[in-house]
Every structure is written in C-alpha cells, then in structure tokens.
C-alpha positions as CSV (number, residue, x, y, z in Angstrom):
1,X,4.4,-1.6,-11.0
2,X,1.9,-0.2,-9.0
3,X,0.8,-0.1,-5.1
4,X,-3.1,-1.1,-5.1
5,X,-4.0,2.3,-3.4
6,X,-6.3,3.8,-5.5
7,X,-6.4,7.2,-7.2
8,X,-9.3,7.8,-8.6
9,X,-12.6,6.2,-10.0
10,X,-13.0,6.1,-13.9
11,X,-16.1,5.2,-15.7
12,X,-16.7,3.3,-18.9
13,X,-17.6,5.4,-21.7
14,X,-17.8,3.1,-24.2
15,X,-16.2,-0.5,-25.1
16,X,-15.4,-0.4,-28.9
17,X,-15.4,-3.6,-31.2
18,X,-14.2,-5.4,-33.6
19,X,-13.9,-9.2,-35.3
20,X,-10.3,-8.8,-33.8
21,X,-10.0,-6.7,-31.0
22,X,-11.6,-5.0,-27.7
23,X,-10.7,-1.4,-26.6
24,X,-12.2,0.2,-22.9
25,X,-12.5,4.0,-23.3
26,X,-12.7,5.2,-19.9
27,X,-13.4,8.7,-18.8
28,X,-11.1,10.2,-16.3
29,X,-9.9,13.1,-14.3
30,X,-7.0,12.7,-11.9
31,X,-5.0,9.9,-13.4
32,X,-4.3,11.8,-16.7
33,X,-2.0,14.4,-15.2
34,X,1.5,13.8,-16.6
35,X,-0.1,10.5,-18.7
36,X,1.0,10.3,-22.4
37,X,0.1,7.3,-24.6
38,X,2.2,4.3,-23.8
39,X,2.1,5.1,-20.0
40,X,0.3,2.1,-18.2
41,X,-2.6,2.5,-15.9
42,X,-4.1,-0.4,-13.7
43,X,-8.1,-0.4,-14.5
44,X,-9.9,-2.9,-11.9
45,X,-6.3,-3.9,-11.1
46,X,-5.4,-4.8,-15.5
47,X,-2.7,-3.5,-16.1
48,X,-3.4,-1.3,-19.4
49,X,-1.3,0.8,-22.1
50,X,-3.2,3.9,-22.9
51,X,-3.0,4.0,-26.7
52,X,-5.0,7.3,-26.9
53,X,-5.9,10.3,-24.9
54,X,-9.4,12.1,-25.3
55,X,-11.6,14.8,-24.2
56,X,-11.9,14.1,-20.5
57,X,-10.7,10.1,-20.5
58,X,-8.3,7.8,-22.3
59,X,-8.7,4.8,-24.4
60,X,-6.4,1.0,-24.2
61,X,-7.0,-2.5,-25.7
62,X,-7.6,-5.4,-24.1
63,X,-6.2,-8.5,-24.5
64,X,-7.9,-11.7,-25.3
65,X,-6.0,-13.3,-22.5
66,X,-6.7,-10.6,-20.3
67,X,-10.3,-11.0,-21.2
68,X,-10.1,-14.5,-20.2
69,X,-8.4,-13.9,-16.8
70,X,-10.3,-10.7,-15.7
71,X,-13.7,-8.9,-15.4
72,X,-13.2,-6.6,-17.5
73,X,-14.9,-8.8,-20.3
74,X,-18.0,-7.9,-17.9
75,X,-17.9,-4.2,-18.0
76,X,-20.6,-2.0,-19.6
77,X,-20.8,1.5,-20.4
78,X,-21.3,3.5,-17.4
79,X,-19.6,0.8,-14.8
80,X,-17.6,2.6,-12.3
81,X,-13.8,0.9,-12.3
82,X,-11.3,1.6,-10.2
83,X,-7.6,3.6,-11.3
84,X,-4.1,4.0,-10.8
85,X,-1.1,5.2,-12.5
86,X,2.2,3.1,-12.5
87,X,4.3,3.8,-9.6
88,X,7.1,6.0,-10.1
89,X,10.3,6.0,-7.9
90,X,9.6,9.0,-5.9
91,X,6.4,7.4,-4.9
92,X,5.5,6.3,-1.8
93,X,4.7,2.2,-1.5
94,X,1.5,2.8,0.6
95,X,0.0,-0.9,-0.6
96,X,1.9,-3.3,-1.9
97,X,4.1,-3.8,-5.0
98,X,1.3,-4.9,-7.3
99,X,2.3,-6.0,-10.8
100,X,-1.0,-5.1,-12.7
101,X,-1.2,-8.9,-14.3
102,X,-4.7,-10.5,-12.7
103,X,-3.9,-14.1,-11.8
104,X,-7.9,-14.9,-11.5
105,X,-11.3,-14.2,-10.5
106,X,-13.2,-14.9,-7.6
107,X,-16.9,-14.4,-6.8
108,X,-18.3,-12.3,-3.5
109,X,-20.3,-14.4,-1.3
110,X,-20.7,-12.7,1.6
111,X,-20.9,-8.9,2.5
112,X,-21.2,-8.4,6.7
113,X,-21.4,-4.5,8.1
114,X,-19.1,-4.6,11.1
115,X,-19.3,-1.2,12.6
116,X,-17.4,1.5,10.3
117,X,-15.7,-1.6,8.4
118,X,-17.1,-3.9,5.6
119,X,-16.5,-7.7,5.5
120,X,-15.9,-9.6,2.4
121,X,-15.7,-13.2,1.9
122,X,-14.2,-14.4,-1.6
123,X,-14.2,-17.6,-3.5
124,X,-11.4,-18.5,-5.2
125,X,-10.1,-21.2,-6.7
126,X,-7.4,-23.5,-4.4
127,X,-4.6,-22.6,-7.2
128,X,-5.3,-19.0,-5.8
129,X,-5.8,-19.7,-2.4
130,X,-2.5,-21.7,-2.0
131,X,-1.1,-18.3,-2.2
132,X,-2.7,-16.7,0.5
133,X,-1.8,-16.5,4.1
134,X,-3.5,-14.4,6.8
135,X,-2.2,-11.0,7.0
136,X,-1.1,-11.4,3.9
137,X,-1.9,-8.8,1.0
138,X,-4.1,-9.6,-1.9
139,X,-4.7,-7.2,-4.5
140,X,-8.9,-7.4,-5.2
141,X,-10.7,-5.5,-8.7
142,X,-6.9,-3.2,-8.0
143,X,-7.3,-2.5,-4.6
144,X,-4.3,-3.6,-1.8
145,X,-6.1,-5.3,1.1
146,X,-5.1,-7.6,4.1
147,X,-6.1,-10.8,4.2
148,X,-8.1,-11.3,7.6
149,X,-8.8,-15.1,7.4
150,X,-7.7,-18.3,4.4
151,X,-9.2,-21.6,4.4
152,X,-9.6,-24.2,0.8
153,X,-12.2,-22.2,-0.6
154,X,-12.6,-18.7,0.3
155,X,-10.9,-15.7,2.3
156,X,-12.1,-12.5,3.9
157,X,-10.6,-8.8,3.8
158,X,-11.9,-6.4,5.8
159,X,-12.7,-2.9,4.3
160,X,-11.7,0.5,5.9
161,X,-13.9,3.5,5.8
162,X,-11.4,5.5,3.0
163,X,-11.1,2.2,1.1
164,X,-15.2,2.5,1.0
165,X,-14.9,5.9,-0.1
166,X,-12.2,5.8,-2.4
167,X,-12.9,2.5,-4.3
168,X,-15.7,0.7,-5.9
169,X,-15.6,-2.1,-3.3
170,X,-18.5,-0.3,-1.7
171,X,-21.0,-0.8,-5.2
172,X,-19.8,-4.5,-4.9
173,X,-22.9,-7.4,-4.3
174,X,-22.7,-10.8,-3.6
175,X,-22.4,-12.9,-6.4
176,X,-19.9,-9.8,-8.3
177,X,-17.0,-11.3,-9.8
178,X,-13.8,-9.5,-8.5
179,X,-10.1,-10.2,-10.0
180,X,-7.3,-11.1,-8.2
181,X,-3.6,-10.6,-8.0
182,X,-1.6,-13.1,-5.1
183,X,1.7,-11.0,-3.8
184,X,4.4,-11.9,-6.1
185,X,6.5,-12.4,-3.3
186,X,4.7,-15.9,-2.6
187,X,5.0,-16.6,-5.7
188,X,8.9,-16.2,-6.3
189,X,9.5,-18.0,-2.7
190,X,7.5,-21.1,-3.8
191,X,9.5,-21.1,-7.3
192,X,12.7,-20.7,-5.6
193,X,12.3,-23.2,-2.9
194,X,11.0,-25.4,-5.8
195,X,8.2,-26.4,-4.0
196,X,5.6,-25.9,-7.4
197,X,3.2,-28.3,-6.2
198,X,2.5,-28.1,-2.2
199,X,2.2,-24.5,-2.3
200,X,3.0,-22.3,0.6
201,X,1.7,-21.6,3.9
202,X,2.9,-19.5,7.3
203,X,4.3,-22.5,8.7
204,X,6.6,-23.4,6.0
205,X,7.7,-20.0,5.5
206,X,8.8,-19.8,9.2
207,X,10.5,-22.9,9.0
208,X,12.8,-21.4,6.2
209,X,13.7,-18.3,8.0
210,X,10.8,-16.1,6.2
C-alpha cells in the first residue's frame, strides 16, 4: 500500500529489452534507504518489485498488463517519474490508501494558473469517471489529489504549491497522458451494494448512510 504523497523524483536511466520482457532502471536517492530487492515502490503511481539495486538507482520489470494500463510504456531515458516506497505501519496516511495497481489513463486537456495553485482538467474514460465524486481523492501519475469538480468526460484537481515542487505534475502539458487510480473505497461500496452497473455517485452514497 501506499499514500500518494510523494518522496522523491527518480529519473529513467535506461529501459532494457527483450523479445519477452521490459525492465525501467531508475536512478534514485531517497527512496533506497532501508529498500532490498523484493520491496515494492510505486513509480508514476505502478506499483513495482525492485528486482535489483545499483550504483545510485534500482531496476524492476514491467508487466505487459501494466504496459497496457499505464504510461509507463511511454517513458524514455531521462523522463523524470515520480516515487514512493510502500507504506509501513508506523507511517503516517498523509494521502490516501493508494493500492499501486493503475486502473487507467487519461489525457491533460487543460492547464489554468490560478494564483499559487495549478488547475488540471483530465479526460477519462466514463468507466473511470463513475468512480469519482467531488472531494473525492484520485490518485494521478502516483500523486493523492482532491477532486475539485466530475462531470461524463473529464474532472479537475487543483495543485498546491509543495505538490508543484515535489512532483512532476508541474513538467506536465496538455495532451500528456497521466494514469489513474479511483479510491478503492468506491470501488468495494459499489461491489458490495451490488450495484456493478449504475455506478456510484454522492447522492446514492448519502442515501445509504455513507
């Protein structure tokens, strides 16, 4: 598990190949402290297994499915991405509980200055967007953010100044393709309420005592 709070920003060193297989090798500072191989670190919100430790960085495969669902299929060497270890129990939950598996991808298509914060409007696909309610969290290229408005085809976050430091949100353009994690929490509701196919929304929840 992790929290979407970012804690440091990794470059791509390389992105070895091969007829079967992908690997990101990723060089690093602050999220190797305490990090063996095996350990899991969220990269652009992908959760990863870090099958090798080297000189200033890490290395971990990637999935074809994860290729599929994410940007990281996009990445070059020398892309900034942004990093954080799995949550451990002595942790503080500063974000959200964020599970490190990318349900989608959506594209930027606006970026507005507002004062000291940054404006963001996504599109996503509706089986994304049924998922989203405003002030609700949404977990975007890793990073826990609260969603400011919803509608059928795109929402907007808003973007602190520390988020714009800390993050690669600040590099981002419109037409970038971002992934996306929904709160889990919507999902399990809808599951449990066995409403699969009218998704959710802040009304219903209300209405069932959420």
């Amino acid at each position: 598990m992790f929290t979407g709070i970012i804690e440091e920003i990794g470059k791509i060193k390389s992105i070895p190949r091969s007829s079967r297989s992908v690997a990101l090798e990723i060089q690093a500072k602050k999220v190797l402290e305490d990090t063996k191989v095996g350990d899991s670190i969220a990269t652009n919100g992908v959760c990863l297994t870090v099958t090798s430790l080297t000189g200033g960085g890490f290395r971990a495969d990637v999935m074809p499915e994860t290729m599929r669902r994410s940007n990281l299929g996009t990445l070059k060497p020398g892309d900034r991405v942004n990093l954080e270890r799995a949550l451990c129990l002595s942790s503080r939950l500063g974000g959200h509980i964020v599970a490190g598996h990318v349900d989608g991808t959506g594209r930027i298509t606006d970026i507005q200055r507002d004062d000291i914060a940054v404006w963001i409007t996504i599109s996503a696909d509706a089986q994304l967007l049924r998922y989203m309610i405003e002030k609700g969290s949404i977990t975007v290229d890793g990073v826990s953010l609260t969603i400011a408005y919803v509608d059928e085809a795109v929402f907007r976050v808003s973007v602190i100044p520390h988020t714009q430091e800390e993050t690669t949100l600040t590099g981002k353009h419109t037409g970038d393709i971002v992934n996306l994690e929904n709160d889990m929490i919507a999902r399990y509701v809808e599951k449990l309420m066995g409403k699969e196919n009218k998704g959710l929304s802040l009304e219903f929840l209300q209405a069932n005592g959420f």
